[in-house]
C-alpha positions as CSV (number, residue, x, y, z in Angstrom):
1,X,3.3,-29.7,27.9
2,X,0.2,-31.6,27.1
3,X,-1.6,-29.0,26.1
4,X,1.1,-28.1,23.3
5,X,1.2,-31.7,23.0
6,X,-2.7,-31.9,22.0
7,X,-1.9,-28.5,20.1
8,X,0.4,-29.8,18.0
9,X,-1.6,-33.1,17.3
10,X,-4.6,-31.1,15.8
11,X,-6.4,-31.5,18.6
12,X,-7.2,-28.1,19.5
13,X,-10.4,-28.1,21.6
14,X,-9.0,-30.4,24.0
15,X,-5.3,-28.4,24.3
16,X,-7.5,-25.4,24.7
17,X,-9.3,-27.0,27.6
18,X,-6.0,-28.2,28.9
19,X,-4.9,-24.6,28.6
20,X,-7.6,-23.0,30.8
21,X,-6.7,-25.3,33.6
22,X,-3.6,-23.3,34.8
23,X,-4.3,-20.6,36.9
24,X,-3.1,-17.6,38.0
25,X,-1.4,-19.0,40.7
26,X,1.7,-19.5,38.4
27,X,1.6,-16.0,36.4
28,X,5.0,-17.1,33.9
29,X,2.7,-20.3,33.4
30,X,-0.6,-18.9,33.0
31,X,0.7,-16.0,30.8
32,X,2.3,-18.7,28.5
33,X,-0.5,-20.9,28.2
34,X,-2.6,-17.9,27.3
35,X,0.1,-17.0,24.6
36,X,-1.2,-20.5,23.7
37,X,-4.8,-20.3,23.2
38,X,-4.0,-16.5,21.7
39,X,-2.5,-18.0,18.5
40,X,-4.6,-21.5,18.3
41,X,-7.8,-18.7,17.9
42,X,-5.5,-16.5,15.1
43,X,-5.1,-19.7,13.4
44,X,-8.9,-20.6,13.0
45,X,-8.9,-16.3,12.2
46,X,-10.6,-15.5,15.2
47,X,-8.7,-12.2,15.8
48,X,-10.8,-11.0,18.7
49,X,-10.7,-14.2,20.7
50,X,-7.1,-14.3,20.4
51,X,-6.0,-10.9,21.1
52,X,-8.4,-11.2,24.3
53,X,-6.1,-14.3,25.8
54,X,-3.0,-13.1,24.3
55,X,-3.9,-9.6,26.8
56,X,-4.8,-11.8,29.9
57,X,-1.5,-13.3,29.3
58,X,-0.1,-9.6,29.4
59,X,-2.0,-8.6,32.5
60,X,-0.9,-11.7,34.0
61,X,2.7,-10.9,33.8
62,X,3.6,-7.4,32.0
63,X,6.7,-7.3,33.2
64,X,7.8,-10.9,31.0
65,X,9.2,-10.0,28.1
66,X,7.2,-13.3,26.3
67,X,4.4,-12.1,27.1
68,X,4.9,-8.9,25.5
69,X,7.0,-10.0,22.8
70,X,3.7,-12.4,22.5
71,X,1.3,-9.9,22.3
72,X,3.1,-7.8,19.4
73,X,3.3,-10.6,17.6
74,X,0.1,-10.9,17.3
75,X,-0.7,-7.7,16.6
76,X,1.7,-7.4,13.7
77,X,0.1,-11.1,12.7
78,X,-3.1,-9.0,12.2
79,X,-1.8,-6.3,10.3
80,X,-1.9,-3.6,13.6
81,X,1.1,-2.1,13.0
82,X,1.1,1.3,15.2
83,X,-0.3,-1.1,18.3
84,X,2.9,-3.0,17.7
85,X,5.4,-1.0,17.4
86,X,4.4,0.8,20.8
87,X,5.1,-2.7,22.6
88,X,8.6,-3.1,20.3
89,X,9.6,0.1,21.2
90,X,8.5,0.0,24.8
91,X,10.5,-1.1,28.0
92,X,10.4,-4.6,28.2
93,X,11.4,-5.1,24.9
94,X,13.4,-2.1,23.6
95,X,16.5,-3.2,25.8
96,X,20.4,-3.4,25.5
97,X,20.0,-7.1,25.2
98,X,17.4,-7.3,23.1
99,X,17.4,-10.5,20.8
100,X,17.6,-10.7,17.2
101,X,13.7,-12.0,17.2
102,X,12.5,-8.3,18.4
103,X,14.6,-6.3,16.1
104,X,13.5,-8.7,13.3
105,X,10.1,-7.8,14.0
106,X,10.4,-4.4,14.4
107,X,11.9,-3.9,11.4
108,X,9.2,-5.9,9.1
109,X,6.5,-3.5,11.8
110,X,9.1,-0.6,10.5
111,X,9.2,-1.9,6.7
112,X,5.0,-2.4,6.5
113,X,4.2,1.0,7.8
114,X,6.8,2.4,4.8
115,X,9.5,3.4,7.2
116,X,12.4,1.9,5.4
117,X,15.6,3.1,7.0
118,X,14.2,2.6,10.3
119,X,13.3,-1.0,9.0
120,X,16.8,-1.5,7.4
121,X,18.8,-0.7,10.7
122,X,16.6,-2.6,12.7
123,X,16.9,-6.1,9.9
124,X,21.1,-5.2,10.0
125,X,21.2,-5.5,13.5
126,X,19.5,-9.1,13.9
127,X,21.6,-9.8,10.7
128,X,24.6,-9.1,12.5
129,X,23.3,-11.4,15.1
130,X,22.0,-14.4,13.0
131,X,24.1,-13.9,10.0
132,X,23.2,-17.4,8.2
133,X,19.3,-16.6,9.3
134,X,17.1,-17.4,6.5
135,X,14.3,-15.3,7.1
136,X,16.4,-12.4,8.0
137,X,18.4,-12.5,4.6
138,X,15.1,-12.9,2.7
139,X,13.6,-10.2,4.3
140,X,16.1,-7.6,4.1
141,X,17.5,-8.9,0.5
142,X,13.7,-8.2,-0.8
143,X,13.6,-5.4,0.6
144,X,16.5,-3.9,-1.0
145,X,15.9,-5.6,-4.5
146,X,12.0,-4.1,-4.4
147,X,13.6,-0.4,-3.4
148,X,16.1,-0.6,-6.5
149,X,18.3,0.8,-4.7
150,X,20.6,-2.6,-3.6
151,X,19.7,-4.9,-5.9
152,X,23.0,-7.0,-6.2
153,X,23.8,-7.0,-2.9
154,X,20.3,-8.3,-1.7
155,X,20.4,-10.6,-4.3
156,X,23.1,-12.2,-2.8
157,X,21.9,-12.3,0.3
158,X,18.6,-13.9,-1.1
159,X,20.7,-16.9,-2.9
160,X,22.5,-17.4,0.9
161,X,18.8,-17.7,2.3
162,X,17.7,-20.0,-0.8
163,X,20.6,-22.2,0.2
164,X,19.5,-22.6,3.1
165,X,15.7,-23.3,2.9
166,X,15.7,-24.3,-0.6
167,X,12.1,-25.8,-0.2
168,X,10.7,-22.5,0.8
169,X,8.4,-20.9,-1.7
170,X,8.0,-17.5,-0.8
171,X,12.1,-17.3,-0.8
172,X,12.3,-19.2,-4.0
173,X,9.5,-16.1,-4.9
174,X,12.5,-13.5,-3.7
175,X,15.3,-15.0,-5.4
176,X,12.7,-15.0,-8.7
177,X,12.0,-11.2,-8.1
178,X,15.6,-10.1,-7.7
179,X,16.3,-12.2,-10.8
180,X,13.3,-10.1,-12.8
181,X,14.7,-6.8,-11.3
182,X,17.9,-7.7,-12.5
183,X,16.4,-8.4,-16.5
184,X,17.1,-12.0,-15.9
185,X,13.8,-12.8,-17.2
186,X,14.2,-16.6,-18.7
187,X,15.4,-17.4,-15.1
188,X,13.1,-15.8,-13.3
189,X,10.2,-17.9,-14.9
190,X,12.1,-20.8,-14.0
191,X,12.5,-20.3,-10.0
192,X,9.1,-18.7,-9.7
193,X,7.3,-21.7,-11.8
194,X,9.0,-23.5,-8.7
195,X,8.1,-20.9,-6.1
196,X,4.1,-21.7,-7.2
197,X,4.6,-24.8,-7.3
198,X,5.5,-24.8,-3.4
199,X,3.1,-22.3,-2.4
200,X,0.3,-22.5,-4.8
201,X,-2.4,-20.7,-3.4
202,X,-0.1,-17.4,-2.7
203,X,-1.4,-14.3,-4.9
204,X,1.7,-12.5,-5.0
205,X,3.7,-15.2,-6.0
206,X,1.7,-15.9,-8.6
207,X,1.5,-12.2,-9.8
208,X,5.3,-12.3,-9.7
209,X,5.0,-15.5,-12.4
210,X,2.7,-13.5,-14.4
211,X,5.2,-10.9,-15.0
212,X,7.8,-12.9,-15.8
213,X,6.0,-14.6,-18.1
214,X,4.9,-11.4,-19.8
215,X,8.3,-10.3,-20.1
216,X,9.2,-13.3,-22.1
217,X,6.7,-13.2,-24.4
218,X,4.1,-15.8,-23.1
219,X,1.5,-13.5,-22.6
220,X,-1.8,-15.7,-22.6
221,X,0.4,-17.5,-19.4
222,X,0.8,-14.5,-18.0
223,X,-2.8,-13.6,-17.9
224,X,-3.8,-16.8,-16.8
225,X,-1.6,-16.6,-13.8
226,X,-2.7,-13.1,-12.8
227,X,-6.6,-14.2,-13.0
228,X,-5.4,-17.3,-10.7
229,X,-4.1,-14.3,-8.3
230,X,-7.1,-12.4,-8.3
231,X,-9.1,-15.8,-7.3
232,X,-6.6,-15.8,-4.2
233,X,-8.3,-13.1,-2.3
234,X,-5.5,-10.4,-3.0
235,X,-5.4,-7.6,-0.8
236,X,-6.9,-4.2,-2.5
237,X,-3.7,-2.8,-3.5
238,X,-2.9,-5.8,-5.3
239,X,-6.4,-6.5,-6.6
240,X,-6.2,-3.4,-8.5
241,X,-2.2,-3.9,-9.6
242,X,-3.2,-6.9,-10.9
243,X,-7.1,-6.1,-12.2
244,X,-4.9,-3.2,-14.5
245,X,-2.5,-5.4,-15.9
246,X,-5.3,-7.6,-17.2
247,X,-7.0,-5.1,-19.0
248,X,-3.8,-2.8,-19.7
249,X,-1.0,-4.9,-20.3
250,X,2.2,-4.6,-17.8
251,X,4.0,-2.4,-20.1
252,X,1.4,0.3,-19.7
253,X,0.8,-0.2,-16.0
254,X,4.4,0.0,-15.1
255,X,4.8,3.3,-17.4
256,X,1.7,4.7,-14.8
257,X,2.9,3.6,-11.8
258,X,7.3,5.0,-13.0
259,X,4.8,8.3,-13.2
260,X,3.3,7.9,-9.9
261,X,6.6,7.0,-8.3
262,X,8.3,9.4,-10.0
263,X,6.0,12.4,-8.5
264,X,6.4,11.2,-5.3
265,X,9.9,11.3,-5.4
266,X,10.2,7.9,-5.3
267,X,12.3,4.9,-7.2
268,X,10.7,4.5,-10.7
269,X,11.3,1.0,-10.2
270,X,8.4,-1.5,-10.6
271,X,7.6,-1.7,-6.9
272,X,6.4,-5.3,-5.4
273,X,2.5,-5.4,-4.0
């Protein structure tokens, strides 16, 4: 308890020395407070450090579902999907009684290596278990408005989740997107001018307002507020979404990429970064 009290008070040398104190004469204890020091190192990006305490914690109690549960976290945190899933999927977490937080994950594990019905079973299930959870009715509501292929419905769901955390940008950034999916362009400029203006500094958000904009006609806008995602480190498939549009036009990139899509035998559907 202090040491998450220190944690949580920015004092994160001291919590971490605080941390290192408990043995492993208490393994539930000792695995947790590893859990701990695992994601005060991921938050100052030190992705080695953390996955080395977050697997002491393991070792120190692989049979506790936390400490598991802990480690795939992690791993999903850092974009190690396959290492993930093989924990989600595994004994101690893969169980009759598994709780809507593991299915959750699984699915956006499922959903980021491009395995959507998988994902979209796995995102029903914990919505049948938290059916007012935010985060689940984002999730699954973008999902469906960025495949084309349930756009109404997950805009619905999106507005339930807006309701409820109406001060979070990247679901202020969902209910925008369904709205552009759905031609609703005036109104998407107006939630997604909000969504940036609660999470400034987040590229795709501000791609999303770049669109939008284009589609109404403000084009200089919209090229301002793709350059401002391209100075927001983008990742590379983004980077080059948005590096085409500012030379291209979105018209022209979207007719490339319905092409692309369409070849694959895919949606033709402008498809979210």
């Amino acid at each position: 308890m202090l040491g998450q009290t220190l944690q949580e008070a920015g004092l994160t040398t001291a919590a971490r020395a605080t941390f290192a104190e408990i043995g492993m004469g208490e393994p539930i204890l000792y695995a947790a407070a590893r859990q701990q020091m695992a994601w005060s190192y991921q938050e100052d990006d030190r992705d080695e450090d953390a996955l080395i305490h977050a697997r002491e914690a393991l070792n120190a109690a692989p049979e506790d579902p936390q400490a598991v549960y802990g480690l795939a976290g992690l791993l999903t945190s850092q974009e190690r999907y396959q290492e993930a899933l093989e924990l989600l999927n595994g004994p101690a977490l893969n169980t009759g009684d598994q709780s809507w937080q593991v299915r959750f994950t699984r699915g956006a594990v499922y959903e980021s290596l491009g395995r959507f019905e998988e994902a979209e079973a796995e995102l029903w299930a914990a919505l049948q278990e938290e059916p007012d959870n935010a985060e689940v009715l984002n999730y699954l509501g973008y999902m469906w408005v960025d495949s084309g292929q349930r756009v109404h419905q997950g805009a619905e769901m999106i507005a339930r989740a807006v309701a409820a955390e109406p001060d979070s940008g990247h679901i202020q950034d969902s209910l925008g997107w369904a709205q552009y999916r759905q031609g609703q362009f005036e109104a998407a400029v107006e939630t997604l001018e909000l969504a940036v203006s609660l999470e400034p500094g987040n590229a795709v958000i501000n791609d999303h307002l770049g669109d939008a904009y284009w589609q109404v006609g403000r084009r200089r806008e919209a090229e301002f507020q793709w350059s401002r995602a391209l100075s927001l480190a983008p990742e590379p498939d983004l980077r080059a979404q948005v590096e085409a549009k500012l030379e291209r036009g979105l018209g022209a990139v979207q007719s490339v990429s319905a092409v692309a899509r369409a070849d694959n035998g895919q949606s033709a559907s402008p498809v979210n970064p």
